[in-house]
C-alpha positions as CSV (number, residue, x, y, z in Angstrom):
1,X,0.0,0.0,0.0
2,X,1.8,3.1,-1.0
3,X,1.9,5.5,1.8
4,X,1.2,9.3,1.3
5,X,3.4,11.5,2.4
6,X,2.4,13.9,5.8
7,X,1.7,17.2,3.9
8,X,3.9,20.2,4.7
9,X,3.5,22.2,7.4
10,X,2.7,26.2,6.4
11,X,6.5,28.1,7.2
12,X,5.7,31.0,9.9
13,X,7.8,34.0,9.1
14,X,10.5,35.2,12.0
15,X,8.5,37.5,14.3
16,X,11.2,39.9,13.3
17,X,10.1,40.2,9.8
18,X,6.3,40.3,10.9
19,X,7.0,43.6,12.8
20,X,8.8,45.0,10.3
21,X,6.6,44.4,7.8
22,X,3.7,45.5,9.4
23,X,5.4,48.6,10.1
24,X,6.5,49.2,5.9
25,X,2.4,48.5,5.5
26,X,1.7,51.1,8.5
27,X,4.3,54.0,6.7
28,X,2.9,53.4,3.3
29,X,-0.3,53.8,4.7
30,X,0.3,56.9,6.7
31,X,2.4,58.2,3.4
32,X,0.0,57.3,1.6
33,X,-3.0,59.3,3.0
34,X,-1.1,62.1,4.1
35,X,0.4,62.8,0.5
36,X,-3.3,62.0,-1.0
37,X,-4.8,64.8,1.4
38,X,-1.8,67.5,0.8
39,X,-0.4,67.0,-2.8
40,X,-2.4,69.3,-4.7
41,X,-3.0,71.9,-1.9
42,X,-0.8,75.4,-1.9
43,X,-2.8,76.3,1.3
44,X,0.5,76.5,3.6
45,X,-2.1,76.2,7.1
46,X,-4.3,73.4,5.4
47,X,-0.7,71.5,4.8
48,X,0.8,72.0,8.1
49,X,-2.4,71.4,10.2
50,X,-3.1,67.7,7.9
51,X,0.2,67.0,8.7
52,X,0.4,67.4,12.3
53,X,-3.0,65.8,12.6
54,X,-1.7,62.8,10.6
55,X,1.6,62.7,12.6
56,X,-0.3,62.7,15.8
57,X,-2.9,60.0,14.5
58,X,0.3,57.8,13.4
59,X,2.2,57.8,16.9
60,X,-0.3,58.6,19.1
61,X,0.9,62.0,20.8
62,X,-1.3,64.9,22.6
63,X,-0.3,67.9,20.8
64,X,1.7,68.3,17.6
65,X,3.9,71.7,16.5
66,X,5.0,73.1,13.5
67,X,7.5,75.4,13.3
68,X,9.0,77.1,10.2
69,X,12.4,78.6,10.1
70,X,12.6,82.3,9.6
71,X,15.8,82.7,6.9
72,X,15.8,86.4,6.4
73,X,18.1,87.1,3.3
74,X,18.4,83.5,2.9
75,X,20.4,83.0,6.0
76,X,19.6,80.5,8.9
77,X,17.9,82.6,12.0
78,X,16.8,81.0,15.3
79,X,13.7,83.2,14.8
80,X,10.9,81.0,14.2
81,X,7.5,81.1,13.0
82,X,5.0,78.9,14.9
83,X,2.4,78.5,11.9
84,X,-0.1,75.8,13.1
85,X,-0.7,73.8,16.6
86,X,-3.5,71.0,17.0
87,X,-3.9,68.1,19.5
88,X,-5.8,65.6,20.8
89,X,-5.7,67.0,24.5
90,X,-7.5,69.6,26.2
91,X,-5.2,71.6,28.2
92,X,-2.8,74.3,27.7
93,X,-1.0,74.6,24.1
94,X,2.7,73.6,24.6
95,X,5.3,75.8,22.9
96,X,8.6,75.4,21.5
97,X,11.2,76.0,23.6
98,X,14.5,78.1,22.1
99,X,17.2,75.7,23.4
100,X,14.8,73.2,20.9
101,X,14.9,75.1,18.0
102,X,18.7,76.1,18.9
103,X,19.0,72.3,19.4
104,X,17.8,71.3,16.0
105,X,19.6,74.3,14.5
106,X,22.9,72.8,15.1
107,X,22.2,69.1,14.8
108,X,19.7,68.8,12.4
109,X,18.7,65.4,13.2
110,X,15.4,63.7,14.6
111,X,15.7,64.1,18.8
112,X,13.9,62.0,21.3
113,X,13.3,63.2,24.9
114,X,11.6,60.6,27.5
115,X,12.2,62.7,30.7
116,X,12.5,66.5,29.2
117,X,12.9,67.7,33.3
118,X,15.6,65.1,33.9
119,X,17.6,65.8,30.1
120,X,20.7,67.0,31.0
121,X,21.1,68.3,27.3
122,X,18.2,71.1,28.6
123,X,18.8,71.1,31.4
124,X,18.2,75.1,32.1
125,X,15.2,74.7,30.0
126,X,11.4,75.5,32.0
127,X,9.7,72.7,30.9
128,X,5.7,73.2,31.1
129,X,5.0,70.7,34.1
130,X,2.4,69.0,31.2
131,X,5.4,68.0,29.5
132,X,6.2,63.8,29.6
133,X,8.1,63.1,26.5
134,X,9.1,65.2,23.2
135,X,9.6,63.7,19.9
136,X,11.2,66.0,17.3
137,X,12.1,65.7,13.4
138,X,13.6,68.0,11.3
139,X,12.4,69.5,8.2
140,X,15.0,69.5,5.4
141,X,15.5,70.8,1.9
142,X,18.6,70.2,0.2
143,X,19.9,69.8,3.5
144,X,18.8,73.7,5.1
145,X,16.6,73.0,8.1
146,X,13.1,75.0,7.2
147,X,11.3,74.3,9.7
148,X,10.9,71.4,13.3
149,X,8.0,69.1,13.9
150,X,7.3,68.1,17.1
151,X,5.0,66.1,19.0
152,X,4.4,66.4,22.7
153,X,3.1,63.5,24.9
154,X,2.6,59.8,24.1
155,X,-1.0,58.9,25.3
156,X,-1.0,56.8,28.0
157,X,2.1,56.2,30.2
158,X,4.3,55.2,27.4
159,X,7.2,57.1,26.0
160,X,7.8,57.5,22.3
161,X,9.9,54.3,20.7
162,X,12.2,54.5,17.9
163,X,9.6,53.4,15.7
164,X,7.6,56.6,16.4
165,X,11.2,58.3,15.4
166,X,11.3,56.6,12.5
167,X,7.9,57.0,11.2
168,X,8.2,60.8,12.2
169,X,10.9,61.0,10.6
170,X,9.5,60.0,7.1
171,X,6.9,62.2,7.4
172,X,9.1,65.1,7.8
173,X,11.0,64.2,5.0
174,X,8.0,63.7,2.5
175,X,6.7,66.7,3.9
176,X,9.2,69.4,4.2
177,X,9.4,70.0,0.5
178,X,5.8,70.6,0.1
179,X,5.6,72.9,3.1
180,X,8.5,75.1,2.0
181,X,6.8,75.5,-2.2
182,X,3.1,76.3,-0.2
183,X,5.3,79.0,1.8
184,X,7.4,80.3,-1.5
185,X,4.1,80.8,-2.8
186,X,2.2,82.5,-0.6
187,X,5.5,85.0,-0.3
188,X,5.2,85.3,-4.3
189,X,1.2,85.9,-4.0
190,X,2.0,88.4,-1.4
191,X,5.2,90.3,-3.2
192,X,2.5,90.0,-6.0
193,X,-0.2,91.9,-4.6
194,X,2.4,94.5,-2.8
195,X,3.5,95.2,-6.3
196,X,-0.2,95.7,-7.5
197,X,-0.9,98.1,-4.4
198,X,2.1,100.0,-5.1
199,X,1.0,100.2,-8.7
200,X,-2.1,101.1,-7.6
201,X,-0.9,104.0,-5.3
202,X,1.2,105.0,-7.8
203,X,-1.3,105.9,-10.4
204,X,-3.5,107.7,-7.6
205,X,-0.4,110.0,-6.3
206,X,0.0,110.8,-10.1
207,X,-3.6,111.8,-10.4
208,X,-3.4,114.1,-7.7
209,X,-0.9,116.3,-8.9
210,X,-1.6,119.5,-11.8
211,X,-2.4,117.2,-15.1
212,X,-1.6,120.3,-17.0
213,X,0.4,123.3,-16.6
214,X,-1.6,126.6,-15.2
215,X,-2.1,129.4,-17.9
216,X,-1.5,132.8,-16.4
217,X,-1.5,136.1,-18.7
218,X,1.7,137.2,-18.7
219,X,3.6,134.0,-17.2
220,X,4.6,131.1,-18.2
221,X,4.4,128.3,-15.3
222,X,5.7,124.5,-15.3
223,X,5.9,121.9,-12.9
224,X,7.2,118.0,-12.4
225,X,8.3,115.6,-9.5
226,X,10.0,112.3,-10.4
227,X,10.0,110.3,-7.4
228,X,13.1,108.0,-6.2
229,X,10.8,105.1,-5.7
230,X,7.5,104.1,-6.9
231,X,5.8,106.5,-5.1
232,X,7.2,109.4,-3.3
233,X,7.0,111.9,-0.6
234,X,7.0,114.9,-2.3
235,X,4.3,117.2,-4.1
236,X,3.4,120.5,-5.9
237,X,0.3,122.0,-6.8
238,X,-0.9,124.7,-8.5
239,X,-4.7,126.4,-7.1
240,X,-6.5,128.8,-8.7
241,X,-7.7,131.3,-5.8
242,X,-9.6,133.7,-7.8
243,X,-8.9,135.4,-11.7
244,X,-5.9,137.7,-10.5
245,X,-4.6,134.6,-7.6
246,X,-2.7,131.8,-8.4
247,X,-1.4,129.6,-5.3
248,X,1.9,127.6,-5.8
249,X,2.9,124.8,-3.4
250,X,5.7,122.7,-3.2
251,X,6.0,120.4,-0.1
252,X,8.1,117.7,0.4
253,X,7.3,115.0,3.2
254,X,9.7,113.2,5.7
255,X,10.6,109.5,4.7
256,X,10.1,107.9,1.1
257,X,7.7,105.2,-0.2
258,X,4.0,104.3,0.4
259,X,4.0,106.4,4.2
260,X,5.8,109.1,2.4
261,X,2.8,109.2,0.0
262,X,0.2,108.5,2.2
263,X,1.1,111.5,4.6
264,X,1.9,113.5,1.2
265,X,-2.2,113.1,0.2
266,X,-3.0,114.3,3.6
267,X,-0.8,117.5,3.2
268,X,-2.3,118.0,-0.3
269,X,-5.7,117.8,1.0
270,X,-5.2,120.2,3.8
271,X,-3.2,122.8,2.5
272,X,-5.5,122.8,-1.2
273,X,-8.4,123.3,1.6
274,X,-6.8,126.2,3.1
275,X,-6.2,128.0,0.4
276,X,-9.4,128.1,-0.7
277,X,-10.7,129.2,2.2
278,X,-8.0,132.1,2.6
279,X,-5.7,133.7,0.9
280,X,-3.4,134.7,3.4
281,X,-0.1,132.8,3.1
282,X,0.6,132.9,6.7
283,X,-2.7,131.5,7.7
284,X,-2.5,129.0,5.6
285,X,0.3,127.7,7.0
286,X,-0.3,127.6,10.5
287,X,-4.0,126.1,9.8
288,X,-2.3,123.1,7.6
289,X,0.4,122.7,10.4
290,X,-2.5,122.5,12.9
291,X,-4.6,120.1,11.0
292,X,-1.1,118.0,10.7
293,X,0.0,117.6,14.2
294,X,-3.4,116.6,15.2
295,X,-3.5,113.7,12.4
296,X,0.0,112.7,12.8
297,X,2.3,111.2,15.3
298,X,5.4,113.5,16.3
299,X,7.8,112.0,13.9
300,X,6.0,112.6,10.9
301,X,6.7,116.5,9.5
302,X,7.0,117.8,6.2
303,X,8.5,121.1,4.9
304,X,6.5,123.3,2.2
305,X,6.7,126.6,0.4
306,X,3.4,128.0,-0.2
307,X,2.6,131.2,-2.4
308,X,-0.1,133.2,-4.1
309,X,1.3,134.8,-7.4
310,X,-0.9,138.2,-7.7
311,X,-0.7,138.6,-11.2
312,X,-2.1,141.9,-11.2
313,X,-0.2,143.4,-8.8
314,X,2.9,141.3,-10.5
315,X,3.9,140.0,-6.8
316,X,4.5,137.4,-4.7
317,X,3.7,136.5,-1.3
318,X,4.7,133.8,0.3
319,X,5.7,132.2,4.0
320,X,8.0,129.0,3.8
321,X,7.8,126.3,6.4
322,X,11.9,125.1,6.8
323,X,12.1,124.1,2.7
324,X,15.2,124.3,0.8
325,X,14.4,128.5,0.0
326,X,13.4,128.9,-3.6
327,X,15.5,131.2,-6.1
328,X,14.5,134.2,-7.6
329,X,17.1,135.4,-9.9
330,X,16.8,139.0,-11.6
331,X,18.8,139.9,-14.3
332,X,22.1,141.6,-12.9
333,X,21.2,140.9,-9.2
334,X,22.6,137.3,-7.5
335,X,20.0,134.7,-6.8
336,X,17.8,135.9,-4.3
337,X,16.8,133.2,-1.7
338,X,13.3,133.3,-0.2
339,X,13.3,132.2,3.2
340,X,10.8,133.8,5.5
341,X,8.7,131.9,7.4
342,X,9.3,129.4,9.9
343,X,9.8,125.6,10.9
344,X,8.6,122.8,9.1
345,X,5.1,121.3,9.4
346,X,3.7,118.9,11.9
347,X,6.4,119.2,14.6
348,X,4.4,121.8,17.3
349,X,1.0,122.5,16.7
350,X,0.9,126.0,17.8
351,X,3.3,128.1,15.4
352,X,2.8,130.9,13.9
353,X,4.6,132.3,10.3
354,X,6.1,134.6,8.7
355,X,5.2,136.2,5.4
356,X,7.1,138.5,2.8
357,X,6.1,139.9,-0.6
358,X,8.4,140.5,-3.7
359,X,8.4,141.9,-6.8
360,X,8.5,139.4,-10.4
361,X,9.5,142.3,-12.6
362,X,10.0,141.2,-16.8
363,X,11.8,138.3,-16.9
364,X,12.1,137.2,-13.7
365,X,12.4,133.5,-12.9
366,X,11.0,131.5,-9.6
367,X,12.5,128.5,-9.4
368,X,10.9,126.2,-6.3
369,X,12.4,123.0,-5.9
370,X,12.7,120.0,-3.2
371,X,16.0,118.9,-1.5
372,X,16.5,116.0,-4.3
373,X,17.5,118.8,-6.3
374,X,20.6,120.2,-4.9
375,X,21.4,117.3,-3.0
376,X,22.0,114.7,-5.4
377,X,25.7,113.8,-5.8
378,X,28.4,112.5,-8.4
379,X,30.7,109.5,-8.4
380,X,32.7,111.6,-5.8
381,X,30.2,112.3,-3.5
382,X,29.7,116.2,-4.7
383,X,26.6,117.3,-4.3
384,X,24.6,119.1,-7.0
385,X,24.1,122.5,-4.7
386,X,22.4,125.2,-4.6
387,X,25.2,127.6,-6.6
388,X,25.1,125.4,-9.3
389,X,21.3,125.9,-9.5
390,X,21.6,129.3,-9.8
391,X,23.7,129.3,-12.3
392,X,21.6,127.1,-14.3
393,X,18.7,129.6,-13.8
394,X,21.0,132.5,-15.0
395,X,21.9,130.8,-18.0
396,X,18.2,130.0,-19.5
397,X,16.5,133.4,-17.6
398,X,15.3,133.7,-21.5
399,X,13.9,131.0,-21.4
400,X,10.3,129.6,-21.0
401,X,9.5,128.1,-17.5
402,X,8.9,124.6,-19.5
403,X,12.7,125.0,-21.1
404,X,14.1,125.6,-17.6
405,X,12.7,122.9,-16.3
406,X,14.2,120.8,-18.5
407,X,17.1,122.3,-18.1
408,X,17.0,121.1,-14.6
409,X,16.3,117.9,-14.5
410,X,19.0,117.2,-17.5
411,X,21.4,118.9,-15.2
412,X,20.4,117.1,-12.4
413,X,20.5,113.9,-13.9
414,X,23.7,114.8,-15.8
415,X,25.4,115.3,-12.3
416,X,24.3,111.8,-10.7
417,X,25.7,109.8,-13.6
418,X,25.6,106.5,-12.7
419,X,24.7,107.2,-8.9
420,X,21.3,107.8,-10.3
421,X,18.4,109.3,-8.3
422,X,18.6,109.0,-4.4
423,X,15.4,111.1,-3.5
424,X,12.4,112.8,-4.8
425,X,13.2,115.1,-7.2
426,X,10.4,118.0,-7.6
427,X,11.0,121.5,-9.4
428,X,8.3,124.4,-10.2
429,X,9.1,127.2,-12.3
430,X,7.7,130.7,-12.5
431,X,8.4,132.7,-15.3
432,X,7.1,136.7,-15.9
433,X,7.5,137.4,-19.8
434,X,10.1,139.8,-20.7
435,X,7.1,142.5,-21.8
């Protein structure tokens, strides 16, 4: 009788390779769903919070932290960005500590803390007495630490393993690039709309100076600012006060840029307010500096030369508030310099100011102009100056006020070479015909 063999017993895998298989299936399935939830997304706090709540989920801790590196200039800084915290626990929201960060900083390595009051490597850390165990990974790209994740408190008495590292660990990995493009483009879609609002403002500060030269029997008049940066902190203006009344203002604000311009709108508003309600140079002036001070904070100022051209009376009366003084130059006489009136605007609310009159006879030029004018230097530090203005004025007194301008602003530019344009640059020219 032919005897059949005893069929072969199934072969049981080492208990070895059971964990660590189960724990490949485990990571691909935490992979897995955590790169299903945050592949597509750009949404920087959607990313970070599904990753901590996965992380937590996947090694069972309380409360999870990210934290993303600050890297002004592209340089490493222990200043840190704490962008998203959920947990699984009720009580206070832990923090992480600076000797951490400093910690990861330097060793840019996963770190695992069982007794965080007894570590001797933090030891002069103030651990939150909630505070059992910390496990924390870093968050690499091309080897610069962007940003720690770390988890605080295993549930239940246990302390994380070295699996929980692990596992942490790959996370962080997979997850670091994505974090760092959602954060690149936020910062893009943020310099993107910074550049749209400073487009923005820069076509409203245009609008709001003269679109077109005045037209004044017997004068010719011209104006232009070029600011240093998009927008700028300096302004002119030309108001018609009645048929024989033209006010001229030129005003130049402290600081540069989108405050600059901001406070400039406010000046223009109040002093183009003033002067229609009075004609009186010197009231003006102290009503504008009023209405500054109480709408500003103390270090906000601005100087200004304001003035009402009487065309019939061929004069000009004026009251500066600390600007560069504006030149008159007469033919045979040296630039005169028109200075009367006192300090600049918005520093003490109760001032009062000066006021003096003078004469345009024929072919007398007004030249007022901001400090980007004569202080604008050369390759060797030289500035532009006042005497060289003067000069310039001297030279094309036959000229219209348009061709002096030009004049100006070709010297100007001329001078600066390739330092190019350091401030605001703002000129006005007024110009009595020669008969």
């Amino acid at each position: 009788m032919a005897i059949t063999p005893p069929a072969a017993a199934p072969q049981r895998m080492p208990g070895d390779d059971v964990r660590r298989l189960r724990r490949a299936v485990r990571e691909l399935s935490v992979l897995n769903e955590l790169a299903s939830e945050i592949g597509a997304s750009l949404d920087s706090e959607h990313i970070t919070s599904t990753i901590i709540r996965r992380s937590l989920r996947a090694v069972h801790g309380e409360q999870g932290v990210i934290t993303l590196i600050d890297r002004p200039g592209g340089r490493t800084d222990a200043r840190t960005l704490v962008r998203t915290m959920t947990g699984k626990s009720m009580g206070q929201a832990l923090h992480v500590e600076e000797s951490l960060v400093g910690w990861m900083l330097l060793n840019k390595k996963p770190l695992l803390v069982d007794s965080p009051h007894e570590d001797e490597r933090f030891s002069g850390v103030r651990w939150d007495e909630s505070v059992r165990s910390i496990l924390c990974v870093p968050l690499l790209v091309k080897s610069e630490l962007t940003g720690i994740l770390t988890i605080f408190n295993k549930i239940g008495a246990a302390a994380f393993n070295e699996d929980d590292q692990r596992l942490l660990s790959i996370v962080a990995a997979q997850s670091a690039q994505v974090i760092d493009n959602a954060r690149l483009y936020e910062e893009e879609e943020t310099l993107r709309r910074m550049r749209e609002e400073v487009r923005l403002a820069t076509e409203i500060q245009q609008g709001l100076l003269p679109k077109r030269d005045p037209v004044v029997s017997g004068y010719t008049i011209a104006g232009a600012s070029v600011p240093a940066e998009a927008v700028g902190g300096d302004y002119f203006d030309f108001i018609r006060v009645d048929d024989d009344r033209l006010a001229v203002c030129l005003a130049d604000v402290s600081g540069k840029g989108l405050s600059a311009a901001l406070l400039m709108a406010n000046l223009q508003a109040t002093i183009r307010a003033q002067a229609l309600a009075r004609r009186d140079p010197t009231a003006c002036l102290k009503y504008s500096n009023a209405l500054l001070c109480q709408s500003t904070d103390a270090h906000k100022f601005a100087t200004c030369f304001y003035a009402v051209l009487e065309t019939d009376r061929h004069v000009v009366r004026y009251s500066n508030a600390g600007h560069d003084p504006p030149l008159l130059v007469t033919d045979g006489e040296p630039p005169a310099r028109l200075e009367t009136g006192g300090i600049v605007l918005g520093f003490l609310e109760s001032l009062e100011y000066g006021e003096a009159e003078i004469a345009m006879g024929p072919g007398d030029v007004l030249v007022i102009y901001s400090d980007g004018v004569t202080e604008a230097v050369d390759d060797n530090d030289e500035p532009f100056g006042e005497e060289r203005l003067g000069s310039i004025i001297e030279d094309e007194r036959g000229s219209s006020a348009g061709q002096v301008l030009d004049r100006i602003f070709d010297a100007v530019r001329d001078h600066a070479g390739e330092r190019g344009q350091a401030d605001d640059i703002t000129v006005v020219v007024v110009r009595r015909d020669a008969s």
